[in-house]
TORPA-4810 file (N, C-alpha, C, O; in nm, 3 decimals):
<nodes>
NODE_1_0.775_1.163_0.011_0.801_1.023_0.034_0.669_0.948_0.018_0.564_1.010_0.036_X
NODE_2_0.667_0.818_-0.014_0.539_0.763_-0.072_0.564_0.601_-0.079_0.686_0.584_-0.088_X
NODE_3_0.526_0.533_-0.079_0.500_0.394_-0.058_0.430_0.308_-0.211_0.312_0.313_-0.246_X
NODE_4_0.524_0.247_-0.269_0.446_0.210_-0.434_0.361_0.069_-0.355_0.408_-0.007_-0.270_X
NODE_5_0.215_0.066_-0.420_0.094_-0.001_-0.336_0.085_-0.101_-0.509_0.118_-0.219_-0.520_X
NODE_6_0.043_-0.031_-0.596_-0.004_-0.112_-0.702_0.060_-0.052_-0.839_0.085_0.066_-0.863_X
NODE_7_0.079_-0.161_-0.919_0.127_-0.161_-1.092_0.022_-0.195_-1.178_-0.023_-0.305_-1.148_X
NODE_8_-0.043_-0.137_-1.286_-0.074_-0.171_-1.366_0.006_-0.155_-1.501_0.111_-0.094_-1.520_X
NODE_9_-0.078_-0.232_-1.595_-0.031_-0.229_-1.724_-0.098_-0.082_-1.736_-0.181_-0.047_-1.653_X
NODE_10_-0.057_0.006_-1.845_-0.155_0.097_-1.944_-0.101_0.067_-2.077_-0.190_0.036_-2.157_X
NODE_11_0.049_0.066_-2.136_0.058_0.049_-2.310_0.145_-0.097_-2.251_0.147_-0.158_-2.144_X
NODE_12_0.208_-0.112_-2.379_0.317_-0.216_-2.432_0.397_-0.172_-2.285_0.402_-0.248_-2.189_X
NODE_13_0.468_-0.013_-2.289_0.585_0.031_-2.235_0.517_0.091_-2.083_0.589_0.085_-1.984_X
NODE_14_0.444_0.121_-2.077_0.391_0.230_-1.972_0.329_0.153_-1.838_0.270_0.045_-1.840_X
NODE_15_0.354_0.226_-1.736_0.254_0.157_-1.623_0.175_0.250_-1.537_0.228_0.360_-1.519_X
NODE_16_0.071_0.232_-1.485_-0.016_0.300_-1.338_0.078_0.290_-1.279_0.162_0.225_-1.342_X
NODE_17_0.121_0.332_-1.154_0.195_0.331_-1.046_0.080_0.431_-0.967_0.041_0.544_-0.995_X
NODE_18_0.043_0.336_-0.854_-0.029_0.365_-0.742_0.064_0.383_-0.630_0.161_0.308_-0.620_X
NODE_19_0.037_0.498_-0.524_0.095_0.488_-0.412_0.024_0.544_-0.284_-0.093_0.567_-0.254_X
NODE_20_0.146_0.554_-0.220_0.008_0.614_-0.096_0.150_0.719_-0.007_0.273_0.711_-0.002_X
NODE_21_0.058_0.800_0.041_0.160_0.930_0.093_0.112_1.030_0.186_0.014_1.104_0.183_X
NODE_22_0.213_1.011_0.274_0.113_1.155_0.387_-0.001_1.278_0.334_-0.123_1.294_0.348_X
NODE_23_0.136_1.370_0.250_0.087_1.454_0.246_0.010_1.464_0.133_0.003_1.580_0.094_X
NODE_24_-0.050_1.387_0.068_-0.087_1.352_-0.091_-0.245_1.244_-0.090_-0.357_1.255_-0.140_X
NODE_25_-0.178_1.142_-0.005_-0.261_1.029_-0.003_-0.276_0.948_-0.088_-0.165_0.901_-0.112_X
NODE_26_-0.394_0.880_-0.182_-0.358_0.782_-0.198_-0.336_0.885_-0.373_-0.406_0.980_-0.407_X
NODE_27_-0.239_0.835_-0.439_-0.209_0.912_-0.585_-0.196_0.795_-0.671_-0.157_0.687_-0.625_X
NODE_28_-0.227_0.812_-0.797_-0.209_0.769_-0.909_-0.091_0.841_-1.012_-0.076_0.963_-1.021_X
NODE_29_-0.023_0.751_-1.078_0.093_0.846_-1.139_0.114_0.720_-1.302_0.086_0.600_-1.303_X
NODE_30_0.157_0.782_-1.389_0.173_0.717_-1.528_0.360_0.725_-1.518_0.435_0.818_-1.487_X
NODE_31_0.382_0.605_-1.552_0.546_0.562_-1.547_0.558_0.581_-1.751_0.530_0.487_-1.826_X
NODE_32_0.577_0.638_-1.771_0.594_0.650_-1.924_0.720_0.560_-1.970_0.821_0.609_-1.921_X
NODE_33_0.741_0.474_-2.028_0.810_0.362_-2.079_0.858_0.304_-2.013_0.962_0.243_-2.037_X
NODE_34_0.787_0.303_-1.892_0.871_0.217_-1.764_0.943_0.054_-1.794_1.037_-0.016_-1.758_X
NODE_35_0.859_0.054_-1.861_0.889_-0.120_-1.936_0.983_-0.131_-2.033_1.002_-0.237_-2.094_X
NODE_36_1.046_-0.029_-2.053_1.161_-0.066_-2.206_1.267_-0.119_-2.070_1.257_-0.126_-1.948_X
NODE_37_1.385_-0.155_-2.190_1.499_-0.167_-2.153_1.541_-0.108_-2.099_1.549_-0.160_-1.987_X
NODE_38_1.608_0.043_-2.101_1.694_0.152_-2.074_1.571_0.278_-2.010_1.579_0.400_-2.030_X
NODE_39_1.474_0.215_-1.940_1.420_0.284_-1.864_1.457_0.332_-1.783_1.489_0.251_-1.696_X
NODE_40_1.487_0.502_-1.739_1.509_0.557_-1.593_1.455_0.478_-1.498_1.529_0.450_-1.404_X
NODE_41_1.309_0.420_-1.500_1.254_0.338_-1.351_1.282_0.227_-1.357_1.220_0.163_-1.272_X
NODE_42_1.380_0.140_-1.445_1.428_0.053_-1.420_1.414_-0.016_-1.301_1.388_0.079_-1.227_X
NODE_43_1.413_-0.115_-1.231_1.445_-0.133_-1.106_1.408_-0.050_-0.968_1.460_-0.067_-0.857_X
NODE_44_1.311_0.038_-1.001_1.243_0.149_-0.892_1.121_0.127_-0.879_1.064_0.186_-0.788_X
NODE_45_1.055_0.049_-0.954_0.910_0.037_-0.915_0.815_-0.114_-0.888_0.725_-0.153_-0.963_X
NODE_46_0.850_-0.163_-0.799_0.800_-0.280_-0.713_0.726_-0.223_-0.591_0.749_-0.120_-0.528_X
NODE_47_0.629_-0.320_-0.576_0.541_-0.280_-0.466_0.641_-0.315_-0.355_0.740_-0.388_-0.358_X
NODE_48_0.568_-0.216_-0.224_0.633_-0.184_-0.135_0.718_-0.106_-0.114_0.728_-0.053_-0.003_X
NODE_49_0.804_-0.077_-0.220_0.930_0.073_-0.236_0.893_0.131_-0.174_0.770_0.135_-0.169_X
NODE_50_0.957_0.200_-0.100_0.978_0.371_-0.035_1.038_0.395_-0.117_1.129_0.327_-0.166_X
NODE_51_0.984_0.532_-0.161_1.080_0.657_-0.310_1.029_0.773_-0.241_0.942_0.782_-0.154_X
NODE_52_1.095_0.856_-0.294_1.074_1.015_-0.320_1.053_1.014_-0.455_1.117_0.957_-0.543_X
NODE_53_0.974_1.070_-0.459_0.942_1.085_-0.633_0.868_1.216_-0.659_0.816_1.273_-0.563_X
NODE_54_0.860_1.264_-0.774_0.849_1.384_-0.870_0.804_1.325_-0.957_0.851_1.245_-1.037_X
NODE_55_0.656_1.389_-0.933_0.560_1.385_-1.062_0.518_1.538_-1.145_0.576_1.643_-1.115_X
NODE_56_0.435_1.534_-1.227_0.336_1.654_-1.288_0.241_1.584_-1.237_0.241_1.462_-1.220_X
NODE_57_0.127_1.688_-1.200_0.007_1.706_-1.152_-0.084_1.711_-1.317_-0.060_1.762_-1.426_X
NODE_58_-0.175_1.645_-1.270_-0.253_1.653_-1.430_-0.351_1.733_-1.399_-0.415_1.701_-1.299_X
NODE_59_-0.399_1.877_-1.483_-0.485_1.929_-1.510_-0.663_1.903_-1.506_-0.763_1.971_-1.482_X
NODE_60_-0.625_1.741_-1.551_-0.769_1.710_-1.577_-0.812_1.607_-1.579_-0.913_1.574_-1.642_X
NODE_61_-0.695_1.485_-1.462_-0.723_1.397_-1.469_-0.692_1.377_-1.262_-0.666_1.470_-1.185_X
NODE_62_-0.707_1.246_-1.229_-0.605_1.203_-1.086_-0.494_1.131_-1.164_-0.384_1.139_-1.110_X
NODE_63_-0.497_1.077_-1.254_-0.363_1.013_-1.339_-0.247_1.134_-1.370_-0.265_1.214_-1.461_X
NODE_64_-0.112_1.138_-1.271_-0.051_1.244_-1.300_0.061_1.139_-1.362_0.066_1.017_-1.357_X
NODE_65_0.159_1.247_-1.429_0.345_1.183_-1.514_0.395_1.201_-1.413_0.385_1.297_-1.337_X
NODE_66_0.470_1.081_-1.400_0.575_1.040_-1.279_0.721_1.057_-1.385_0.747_0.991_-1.485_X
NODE_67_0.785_1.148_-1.335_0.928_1.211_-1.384_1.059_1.122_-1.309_1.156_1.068_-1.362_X
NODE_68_1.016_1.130_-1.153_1.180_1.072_-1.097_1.093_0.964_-0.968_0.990_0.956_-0.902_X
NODE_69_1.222_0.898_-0.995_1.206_0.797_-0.845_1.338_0.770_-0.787_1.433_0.729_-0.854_X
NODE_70_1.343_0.795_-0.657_1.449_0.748_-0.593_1.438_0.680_-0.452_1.411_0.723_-0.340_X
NODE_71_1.475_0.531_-0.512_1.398_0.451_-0.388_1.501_0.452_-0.260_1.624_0.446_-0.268_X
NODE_72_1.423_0.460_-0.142_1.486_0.508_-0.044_1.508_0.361_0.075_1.599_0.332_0.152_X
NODE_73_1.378_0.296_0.043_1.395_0.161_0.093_1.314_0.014_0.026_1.194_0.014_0.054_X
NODE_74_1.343_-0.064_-0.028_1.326_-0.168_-0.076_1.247_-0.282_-0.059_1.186_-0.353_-0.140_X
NODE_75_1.266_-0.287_0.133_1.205_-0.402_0.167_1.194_-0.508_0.127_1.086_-0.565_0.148_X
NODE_76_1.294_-0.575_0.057_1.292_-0.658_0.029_1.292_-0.875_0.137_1.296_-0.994_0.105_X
NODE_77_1.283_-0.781_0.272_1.249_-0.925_0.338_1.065_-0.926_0.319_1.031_-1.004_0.407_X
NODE_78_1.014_-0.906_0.290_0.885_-0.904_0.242_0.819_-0.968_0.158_0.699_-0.995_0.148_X
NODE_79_0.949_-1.000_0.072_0.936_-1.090_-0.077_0.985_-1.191_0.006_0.901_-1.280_-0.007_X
NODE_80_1.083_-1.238_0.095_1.146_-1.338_0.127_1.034_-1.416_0.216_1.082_-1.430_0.328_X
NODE_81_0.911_-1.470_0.210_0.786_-1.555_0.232_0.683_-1.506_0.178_0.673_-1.386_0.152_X
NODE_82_0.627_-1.559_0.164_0.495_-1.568_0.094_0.402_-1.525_0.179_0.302_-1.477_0.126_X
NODE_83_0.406_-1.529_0.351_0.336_-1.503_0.451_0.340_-1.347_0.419_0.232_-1.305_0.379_X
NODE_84_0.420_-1.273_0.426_0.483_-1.156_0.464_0.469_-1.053_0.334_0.471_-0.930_0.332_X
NODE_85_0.457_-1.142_0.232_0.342_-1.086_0.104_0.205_-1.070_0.132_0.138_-0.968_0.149_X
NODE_86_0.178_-1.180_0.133_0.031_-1.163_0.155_-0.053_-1.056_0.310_-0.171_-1.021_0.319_X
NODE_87_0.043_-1.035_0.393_0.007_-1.018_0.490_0.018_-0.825_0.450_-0.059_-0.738_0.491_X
NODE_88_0.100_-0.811_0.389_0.195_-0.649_0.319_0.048_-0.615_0.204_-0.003_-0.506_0.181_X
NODE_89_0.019_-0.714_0.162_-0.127_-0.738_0.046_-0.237_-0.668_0.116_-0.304_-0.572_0.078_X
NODE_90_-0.241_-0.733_0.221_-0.385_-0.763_0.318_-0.365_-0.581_0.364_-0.468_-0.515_0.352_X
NODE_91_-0.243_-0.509_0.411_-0.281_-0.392_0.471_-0.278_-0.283_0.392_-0.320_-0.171_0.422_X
NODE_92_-0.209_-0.331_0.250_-0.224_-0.205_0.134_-0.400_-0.220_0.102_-0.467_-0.118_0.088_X
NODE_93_-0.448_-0.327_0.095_-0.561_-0.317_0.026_-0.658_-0.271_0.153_-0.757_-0.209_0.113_X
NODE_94_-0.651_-0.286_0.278_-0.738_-0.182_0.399_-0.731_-0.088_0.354_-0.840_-0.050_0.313_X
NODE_95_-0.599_0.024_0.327_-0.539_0.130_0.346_-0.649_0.167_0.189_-0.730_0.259_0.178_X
NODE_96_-0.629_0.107_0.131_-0.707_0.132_-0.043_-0.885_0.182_0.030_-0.951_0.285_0.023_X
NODE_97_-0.906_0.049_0.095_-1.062_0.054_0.138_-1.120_0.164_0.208_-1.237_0.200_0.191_X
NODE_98_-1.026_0.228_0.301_-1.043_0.281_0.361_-1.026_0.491_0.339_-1.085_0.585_0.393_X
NODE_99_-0.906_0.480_0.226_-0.898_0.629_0.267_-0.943_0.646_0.104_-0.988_0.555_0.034_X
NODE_100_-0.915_0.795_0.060_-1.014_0.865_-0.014_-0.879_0.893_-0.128_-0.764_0.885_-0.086_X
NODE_101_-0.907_0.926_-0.270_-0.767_0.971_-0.357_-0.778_1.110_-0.334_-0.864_1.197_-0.345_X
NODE_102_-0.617_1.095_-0.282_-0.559_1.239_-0.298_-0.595_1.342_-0.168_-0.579_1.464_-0.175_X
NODE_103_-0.633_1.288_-0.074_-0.685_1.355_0.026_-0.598_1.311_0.129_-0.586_1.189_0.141_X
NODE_104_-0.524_1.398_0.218_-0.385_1.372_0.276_-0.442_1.292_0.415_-0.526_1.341_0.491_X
NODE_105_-0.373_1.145_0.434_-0.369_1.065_0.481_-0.256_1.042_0.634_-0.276_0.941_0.701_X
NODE_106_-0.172_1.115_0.667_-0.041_1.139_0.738_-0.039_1.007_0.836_0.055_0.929_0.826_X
NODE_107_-0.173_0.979_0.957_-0.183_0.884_1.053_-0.172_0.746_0.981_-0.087_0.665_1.018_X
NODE_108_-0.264_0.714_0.871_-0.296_0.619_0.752_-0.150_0.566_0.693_-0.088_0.463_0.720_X
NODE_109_-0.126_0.644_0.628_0.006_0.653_0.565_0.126_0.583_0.690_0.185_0.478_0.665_X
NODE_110_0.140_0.631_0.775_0.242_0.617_0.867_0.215_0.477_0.884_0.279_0.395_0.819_X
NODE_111_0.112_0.437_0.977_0.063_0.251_0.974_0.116_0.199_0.890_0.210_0.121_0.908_X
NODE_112_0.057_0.236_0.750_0.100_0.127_0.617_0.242_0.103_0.663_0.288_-0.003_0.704_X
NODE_113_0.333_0.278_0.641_0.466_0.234_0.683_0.514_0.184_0.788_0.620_0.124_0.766_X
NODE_114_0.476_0.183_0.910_0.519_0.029_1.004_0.474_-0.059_1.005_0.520_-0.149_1.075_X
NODE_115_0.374_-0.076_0.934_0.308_-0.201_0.912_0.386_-0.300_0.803_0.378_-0.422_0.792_X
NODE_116_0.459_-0.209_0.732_0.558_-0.291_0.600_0.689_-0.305_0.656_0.770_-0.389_0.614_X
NODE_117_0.713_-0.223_0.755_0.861_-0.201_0.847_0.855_-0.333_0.908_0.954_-0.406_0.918_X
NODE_118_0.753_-0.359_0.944_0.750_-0.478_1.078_0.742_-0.592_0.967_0.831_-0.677_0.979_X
NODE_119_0.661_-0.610_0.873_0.706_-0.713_0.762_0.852_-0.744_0.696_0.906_-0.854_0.689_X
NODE_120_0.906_-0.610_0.645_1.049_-0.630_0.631_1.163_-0.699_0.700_1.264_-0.750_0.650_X
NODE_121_1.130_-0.692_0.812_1.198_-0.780_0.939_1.149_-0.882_1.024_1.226_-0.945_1.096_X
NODE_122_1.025_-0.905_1.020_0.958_-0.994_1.087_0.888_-1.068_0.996_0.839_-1.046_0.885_X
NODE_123_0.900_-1.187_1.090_0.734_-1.342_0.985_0.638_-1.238_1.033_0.655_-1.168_1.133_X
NODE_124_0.483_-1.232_0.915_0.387_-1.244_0.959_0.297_-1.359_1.049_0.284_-1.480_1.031_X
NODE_125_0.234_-1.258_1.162_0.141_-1.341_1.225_-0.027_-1.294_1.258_-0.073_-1.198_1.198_X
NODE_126_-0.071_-1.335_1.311_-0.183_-1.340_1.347_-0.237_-1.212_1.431_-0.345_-1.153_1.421_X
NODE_127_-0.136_-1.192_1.509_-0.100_-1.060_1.610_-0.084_-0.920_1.547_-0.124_-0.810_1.585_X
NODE_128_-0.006_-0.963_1.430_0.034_-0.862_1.367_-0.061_-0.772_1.259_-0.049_-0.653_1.228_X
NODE_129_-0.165_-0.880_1.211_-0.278_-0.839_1.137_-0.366_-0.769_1.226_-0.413_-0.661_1.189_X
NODE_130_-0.401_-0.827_1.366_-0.491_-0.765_1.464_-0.472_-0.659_1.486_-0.563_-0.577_1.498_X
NODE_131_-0.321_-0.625_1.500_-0.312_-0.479_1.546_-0.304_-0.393_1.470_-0.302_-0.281_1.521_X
NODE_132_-0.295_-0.402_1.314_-0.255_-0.355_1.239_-0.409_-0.276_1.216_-0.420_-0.157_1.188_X
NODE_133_-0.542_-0.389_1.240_-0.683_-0.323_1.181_-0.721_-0.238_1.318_-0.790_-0.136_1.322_X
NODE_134_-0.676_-0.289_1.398_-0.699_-0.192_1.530_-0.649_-0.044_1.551_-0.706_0.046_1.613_X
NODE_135_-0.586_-0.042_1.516_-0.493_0.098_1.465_-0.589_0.175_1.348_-0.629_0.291_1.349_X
NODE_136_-0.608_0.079_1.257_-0.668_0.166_1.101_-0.800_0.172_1.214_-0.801_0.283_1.267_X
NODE_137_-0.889_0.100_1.256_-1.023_0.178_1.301_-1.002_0.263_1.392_-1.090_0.348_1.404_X
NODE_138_-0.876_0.271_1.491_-0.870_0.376_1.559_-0.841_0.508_1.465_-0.891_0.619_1.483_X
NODE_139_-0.765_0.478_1.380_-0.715_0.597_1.303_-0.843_0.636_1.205_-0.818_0.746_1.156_X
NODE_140_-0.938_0.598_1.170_-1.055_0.635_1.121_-1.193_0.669_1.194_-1.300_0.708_1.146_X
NODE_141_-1.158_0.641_1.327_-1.238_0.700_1.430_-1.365_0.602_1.436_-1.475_0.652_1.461_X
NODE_142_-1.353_0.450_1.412_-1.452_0.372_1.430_-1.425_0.264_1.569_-1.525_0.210_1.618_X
NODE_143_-1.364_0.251_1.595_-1.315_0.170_1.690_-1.371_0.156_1.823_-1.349_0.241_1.909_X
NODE_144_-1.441_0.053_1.843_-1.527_0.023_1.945_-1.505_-0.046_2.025_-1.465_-0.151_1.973_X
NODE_145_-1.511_-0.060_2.241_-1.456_-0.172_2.249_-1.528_-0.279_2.271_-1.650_-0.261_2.267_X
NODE_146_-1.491_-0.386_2.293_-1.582_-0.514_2.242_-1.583_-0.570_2.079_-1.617_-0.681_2.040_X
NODE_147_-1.544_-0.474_2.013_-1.617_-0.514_1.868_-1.515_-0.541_1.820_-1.425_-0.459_1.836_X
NODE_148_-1.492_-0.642_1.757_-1.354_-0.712_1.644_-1.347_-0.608_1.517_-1.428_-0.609_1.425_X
NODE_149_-1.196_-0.484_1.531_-1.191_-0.392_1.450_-1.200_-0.442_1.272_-1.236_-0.360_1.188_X
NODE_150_-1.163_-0.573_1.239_-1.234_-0.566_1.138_-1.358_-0.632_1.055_-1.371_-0.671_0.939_X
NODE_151_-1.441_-0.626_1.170_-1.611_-0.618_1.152_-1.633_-0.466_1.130_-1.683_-0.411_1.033_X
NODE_152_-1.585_-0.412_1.240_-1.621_-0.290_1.175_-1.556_-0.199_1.087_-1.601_-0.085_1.074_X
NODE_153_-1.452_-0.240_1.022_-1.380_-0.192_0.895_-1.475_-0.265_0.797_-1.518_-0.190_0.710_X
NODE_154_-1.497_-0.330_0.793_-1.583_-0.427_0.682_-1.729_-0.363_0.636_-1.783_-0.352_0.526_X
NODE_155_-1.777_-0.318_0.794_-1.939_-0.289_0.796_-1.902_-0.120_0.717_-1.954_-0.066_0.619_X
NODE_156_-1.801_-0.078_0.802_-1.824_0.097_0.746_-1.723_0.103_0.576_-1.761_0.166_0.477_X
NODE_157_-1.634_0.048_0.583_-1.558_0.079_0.423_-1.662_-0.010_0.354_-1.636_0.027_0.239_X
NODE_158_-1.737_-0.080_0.342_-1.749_-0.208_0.250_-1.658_-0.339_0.222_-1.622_-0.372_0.109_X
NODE_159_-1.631_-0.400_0.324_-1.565_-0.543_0.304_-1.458_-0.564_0.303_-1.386_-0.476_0.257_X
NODE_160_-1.400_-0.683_0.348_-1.275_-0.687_0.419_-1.171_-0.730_0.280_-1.233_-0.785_0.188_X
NODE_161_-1.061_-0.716_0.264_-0.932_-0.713_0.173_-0.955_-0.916_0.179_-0.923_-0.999_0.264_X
NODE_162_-1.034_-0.928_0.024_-0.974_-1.089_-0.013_-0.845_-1.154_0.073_-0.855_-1.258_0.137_X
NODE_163_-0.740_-1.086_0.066_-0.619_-1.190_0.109_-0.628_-1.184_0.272_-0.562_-1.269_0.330_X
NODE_164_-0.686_-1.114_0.332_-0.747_-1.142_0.498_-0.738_-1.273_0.554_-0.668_-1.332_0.637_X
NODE_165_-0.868_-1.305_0.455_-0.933_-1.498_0.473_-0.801_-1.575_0.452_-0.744_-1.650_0.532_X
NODE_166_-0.767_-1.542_0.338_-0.653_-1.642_0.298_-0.512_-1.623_0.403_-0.438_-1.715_0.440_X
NODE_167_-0.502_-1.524_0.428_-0.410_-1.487_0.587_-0.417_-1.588_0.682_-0.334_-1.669_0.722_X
NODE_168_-0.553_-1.564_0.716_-0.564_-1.585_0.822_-0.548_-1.762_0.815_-0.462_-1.816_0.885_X
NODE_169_-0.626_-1.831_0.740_-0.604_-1.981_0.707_-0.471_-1.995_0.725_-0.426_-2.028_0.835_X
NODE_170_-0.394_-1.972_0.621_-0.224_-1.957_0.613_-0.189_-1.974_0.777_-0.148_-2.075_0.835_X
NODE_171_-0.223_-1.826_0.839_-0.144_-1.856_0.982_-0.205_-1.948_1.052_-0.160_-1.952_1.167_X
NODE_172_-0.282_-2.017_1.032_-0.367_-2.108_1.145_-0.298_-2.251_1.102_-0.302_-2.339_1.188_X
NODE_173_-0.241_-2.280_0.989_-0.180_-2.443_0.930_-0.028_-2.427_0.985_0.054_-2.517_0.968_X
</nodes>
């Protein structure tokens, strides 16, 4: 089970598909004609998906062939504000900052997924970002008390996720 985080382009037809996964962590996978018409991933690969998916492992790359997807949850109240995007933005790109490719993530992983659970059903707020970085520095073993957890996500990964600032403005108007 795995969480789709990011899409890129690679051809005309093809895409990156980034995800993130307990037992895996963060993986890279090639969607081979994902973009035609009569694509098997048709309709399976939007950020945020929960899938089970089946890839090949590449020999000689972290870019593995992604074979099957079967999305298990959608999340689609996530798309339904713009808050609740950006806020779903703000904790994939910690989760990016923070953990390592391919090196199994299980505590990491799990956050992201209630962290997108609680977006799926809930407005983002202000509360919800706090606890969300409080958790990732506890779960990375930086977490200090007194210290605003993401100062120190910032100081030890290198810098806080762009859509943060813009979060945080957002919830304050």
């Amino acid at each position: 089970m795995a969480t789709l985080i990011r899409t890129l382009p690679l051809t005309e037809t093809s895409l990156i598909v980034s995800w993130c996964s307990e037992g895996k962590g963060l993986i890279k996978t090639v969607a081979k004609g994902a973009l035609r018409p009569a694509s098997p991933f048709a309709g399976k690969l939007d950020l945020f998906f929960e899938a089970e998916l089946v890839y090949v492992p590449s020999r000689t790359s972290d870019l593995h062939t992604l074979k099957e997807v079967q999305v298990l949850q959608s999340r689609q109240g996530i798309r339904a504000a713009y808050l609740n995007t950006l806020a779903a933005a703000c904790f994939v790109r910690w989760v990016e900052l923070v953990a390592e490719r391919e090196t199994p993530i299980p505590e990491i992983a799990d956050l992201l997924r209630r962290g997108l659970d609680f977006l799926d059903r809930s407005p983002a707020d202000l509360r919800s970002l706090l606890h969300f970085e409080k958790q990732l520095a506890e779960r990375t073993g930086i977490l200090r008390v007194g210290t605003p957890p993401a100062g120190l996500l910032a100081e030890t990964f290198g810098g806080c996720p762009r859509q943060r600032e813009e979060l945080i403005r957002a919830l304050a108007s």
